[in-house]
PyMOL CGO cylinders between C-alpha atoms (Angstrom):
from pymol import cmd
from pymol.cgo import CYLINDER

trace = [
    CYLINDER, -82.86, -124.18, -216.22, -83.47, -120.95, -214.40, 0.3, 1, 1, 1, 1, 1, 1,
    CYLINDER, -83.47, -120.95, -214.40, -86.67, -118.39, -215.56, 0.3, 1, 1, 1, 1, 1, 1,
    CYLINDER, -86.67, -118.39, -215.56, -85.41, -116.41, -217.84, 0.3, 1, 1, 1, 1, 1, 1,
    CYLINDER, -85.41, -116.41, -217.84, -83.85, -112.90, -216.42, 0.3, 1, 1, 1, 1, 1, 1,
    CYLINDER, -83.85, -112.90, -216.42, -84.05, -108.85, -217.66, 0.3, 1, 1, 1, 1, 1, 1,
    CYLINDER, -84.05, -108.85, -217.66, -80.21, -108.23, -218.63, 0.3, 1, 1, 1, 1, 1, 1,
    CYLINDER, -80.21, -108.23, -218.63, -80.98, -105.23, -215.68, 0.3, 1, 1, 1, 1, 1, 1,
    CYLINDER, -80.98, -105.23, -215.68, -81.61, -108.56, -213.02, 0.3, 1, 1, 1, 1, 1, 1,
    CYLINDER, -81.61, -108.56, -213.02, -78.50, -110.54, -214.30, 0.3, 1, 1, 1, 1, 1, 1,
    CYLINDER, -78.50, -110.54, -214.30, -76.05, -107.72, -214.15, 0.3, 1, 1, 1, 1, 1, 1,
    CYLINDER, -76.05, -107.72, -214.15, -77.54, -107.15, -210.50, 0.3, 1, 1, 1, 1, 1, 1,
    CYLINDER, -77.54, -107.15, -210.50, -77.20, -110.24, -209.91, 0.3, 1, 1, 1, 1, 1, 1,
    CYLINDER, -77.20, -110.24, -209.91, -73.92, -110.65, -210.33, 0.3, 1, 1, 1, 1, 1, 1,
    CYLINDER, -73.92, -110.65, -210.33, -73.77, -107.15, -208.11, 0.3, 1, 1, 1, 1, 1, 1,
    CYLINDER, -73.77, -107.15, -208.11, -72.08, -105.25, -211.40, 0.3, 1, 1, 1, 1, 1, 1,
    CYLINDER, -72.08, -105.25, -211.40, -72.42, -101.66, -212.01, 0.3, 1, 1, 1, 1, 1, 1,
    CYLINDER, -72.42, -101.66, -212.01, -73.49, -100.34, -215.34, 0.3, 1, 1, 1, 1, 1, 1,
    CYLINDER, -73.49, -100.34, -215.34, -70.18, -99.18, -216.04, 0.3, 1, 1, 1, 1, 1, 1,
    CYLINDER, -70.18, -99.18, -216.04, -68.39, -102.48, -214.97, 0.3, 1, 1, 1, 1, 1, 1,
    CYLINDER, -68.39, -102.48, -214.97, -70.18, -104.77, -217.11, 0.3, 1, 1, 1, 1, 1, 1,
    CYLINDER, -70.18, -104.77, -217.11, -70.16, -102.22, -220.05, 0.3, 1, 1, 1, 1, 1, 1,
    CYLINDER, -70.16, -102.22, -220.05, -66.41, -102.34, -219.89, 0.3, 1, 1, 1, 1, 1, 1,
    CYLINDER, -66.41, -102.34, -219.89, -66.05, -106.23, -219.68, 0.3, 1, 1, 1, 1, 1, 1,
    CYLINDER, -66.05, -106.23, -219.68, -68.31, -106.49, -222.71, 0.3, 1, 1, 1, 1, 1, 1,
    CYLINDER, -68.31, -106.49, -222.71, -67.04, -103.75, -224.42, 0.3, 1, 1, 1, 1, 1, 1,
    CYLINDER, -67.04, -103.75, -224.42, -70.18, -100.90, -224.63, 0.3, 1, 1, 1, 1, 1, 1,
    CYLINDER, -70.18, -100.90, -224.63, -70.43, -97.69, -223.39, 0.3, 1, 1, 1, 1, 1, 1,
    CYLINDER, -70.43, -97.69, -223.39, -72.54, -97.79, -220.21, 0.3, 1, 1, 1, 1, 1, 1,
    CYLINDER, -72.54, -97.79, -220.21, -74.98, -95.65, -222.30, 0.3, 1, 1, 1, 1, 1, 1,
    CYLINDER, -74.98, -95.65, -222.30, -75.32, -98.55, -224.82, 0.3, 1, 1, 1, 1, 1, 1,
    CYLINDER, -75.32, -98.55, -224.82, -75.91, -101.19, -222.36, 0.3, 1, 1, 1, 1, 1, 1,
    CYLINDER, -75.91, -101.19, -222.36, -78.40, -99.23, -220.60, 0.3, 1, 1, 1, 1, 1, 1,
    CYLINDER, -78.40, -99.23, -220.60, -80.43, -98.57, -223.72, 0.3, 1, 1, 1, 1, 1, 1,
    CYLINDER, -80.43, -98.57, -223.72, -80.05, -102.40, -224.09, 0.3, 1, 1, 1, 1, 1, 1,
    CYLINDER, -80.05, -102.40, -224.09, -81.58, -102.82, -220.82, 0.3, 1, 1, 1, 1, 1, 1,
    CYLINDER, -81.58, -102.82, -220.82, -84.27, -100.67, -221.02, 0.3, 1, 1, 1, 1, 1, 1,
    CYLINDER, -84.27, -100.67, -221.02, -85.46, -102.37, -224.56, 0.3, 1, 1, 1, 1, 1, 1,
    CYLINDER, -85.46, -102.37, -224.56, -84.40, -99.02, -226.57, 0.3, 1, 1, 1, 1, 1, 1,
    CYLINDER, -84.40, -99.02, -226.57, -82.43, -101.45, -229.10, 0.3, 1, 1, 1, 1, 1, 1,
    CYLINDER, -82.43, -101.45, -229.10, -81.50, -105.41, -229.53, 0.3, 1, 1, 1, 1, 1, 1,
    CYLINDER, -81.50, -105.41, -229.53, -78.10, -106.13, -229.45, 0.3, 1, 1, 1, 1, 1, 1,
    CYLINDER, -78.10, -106.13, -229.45, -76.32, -108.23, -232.02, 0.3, 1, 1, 1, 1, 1, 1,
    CYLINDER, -76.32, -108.23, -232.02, -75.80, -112.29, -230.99, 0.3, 1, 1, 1, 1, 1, 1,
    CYLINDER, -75.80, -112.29, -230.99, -72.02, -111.90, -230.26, 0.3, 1, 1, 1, 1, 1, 1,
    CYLINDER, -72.02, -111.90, -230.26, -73.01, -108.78, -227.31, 0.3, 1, 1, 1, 1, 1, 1,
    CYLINDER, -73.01, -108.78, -227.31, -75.26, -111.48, -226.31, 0.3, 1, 1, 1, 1, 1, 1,
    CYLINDER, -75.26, -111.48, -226.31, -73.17, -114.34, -225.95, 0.3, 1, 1, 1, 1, 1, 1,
    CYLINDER, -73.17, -114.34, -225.95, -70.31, -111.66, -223.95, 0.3, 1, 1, 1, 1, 1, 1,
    CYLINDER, -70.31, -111.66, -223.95, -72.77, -110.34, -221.97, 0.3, 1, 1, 1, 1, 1, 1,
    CYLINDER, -72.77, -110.34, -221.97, -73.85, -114.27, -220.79, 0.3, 1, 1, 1, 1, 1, 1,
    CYLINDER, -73.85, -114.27, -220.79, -70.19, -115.19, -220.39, 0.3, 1, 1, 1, 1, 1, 1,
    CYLINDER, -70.19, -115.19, -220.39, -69.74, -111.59, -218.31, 0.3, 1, 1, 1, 1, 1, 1,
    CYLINDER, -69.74, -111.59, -218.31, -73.22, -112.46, -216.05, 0.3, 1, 1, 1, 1, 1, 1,
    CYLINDER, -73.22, -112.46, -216.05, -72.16, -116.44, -215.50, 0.3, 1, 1, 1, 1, 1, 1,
    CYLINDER, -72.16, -116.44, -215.50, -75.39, -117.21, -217.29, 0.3, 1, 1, 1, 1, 1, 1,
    CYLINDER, -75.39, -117.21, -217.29, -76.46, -119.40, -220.58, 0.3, 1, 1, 1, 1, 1, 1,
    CYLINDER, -76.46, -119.40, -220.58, -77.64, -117.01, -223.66, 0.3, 1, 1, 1, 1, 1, 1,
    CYLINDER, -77.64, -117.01, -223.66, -81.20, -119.07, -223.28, 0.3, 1, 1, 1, 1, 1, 1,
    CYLINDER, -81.20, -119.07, -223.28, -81.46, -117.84, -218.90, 0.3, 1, 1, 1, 1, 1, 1,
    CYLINDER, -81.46, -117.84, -218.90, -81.58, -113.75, -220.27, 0.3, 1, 1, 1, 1, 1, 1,
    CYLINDER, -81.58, -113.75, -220.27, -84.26, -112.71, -221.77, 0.3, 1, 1, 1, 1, 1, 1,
    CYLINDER, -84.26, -112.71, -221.77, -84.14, -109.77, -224.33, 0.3, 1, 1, 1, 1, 1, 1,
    CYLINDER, -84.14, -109.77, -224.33, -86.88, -107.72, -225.19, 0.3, 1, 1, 1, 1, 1, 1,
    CYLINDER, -86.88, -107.72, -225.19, -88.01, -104.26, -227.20, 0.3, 1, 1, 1, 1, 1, 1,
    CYLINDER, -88.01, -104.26, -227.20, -89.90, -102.19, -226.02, 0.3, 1, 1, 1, 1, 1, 1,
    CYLINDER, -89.90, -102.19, -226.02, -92.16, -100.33, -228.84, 0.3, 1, 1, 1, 1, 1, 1,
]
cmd.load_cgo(trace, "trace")
C-alpha cells in the first residue's frame, strides 16, 4: 500500500489536466477543483471513478474538508 495521496497529487500523477480528468469522471473542471481544494466531499461513486480514472485503490487517495 502506497501513503495515501491529495486527489491534486494523483491527478498529477498520472500527468492529467484538470479538465481531462473532469471529463473522464464526468465533473466540470470547476467541481473537481473545489473537490481538490476540500471546498466539498464528493459522493462514493465520484470516488470510486476518480480511483479507476487515477490507476489508484479508493483507500491510496485521501479526501479531506477543509473548514
Amino acid at each position: 500500500m502506497i501513503e495515501s495521496l491529495s486527489l491534486r497529487a494523483a491527478r498529477i500523477n498520472r500527468n492529467m489536466t484538470i479538465e481531462n480528468a473532469a471529463a473522464k469522471v464526468g465533473l466540470s473542471a470547476r467541481q473537481l477543483y473545489r473537490l481538490e481544494a476540500g471546498e466539498t466531499i464528493p459522493k462514493w461513486d465520484i470516488v470510486v471513478k476518480l480511483a479507476e480514472v487515477y490507476g489508484y485503490a479508493t483507500d491510496d487517495l485521501r479526501i479531506e474538508r477543509k473548514e
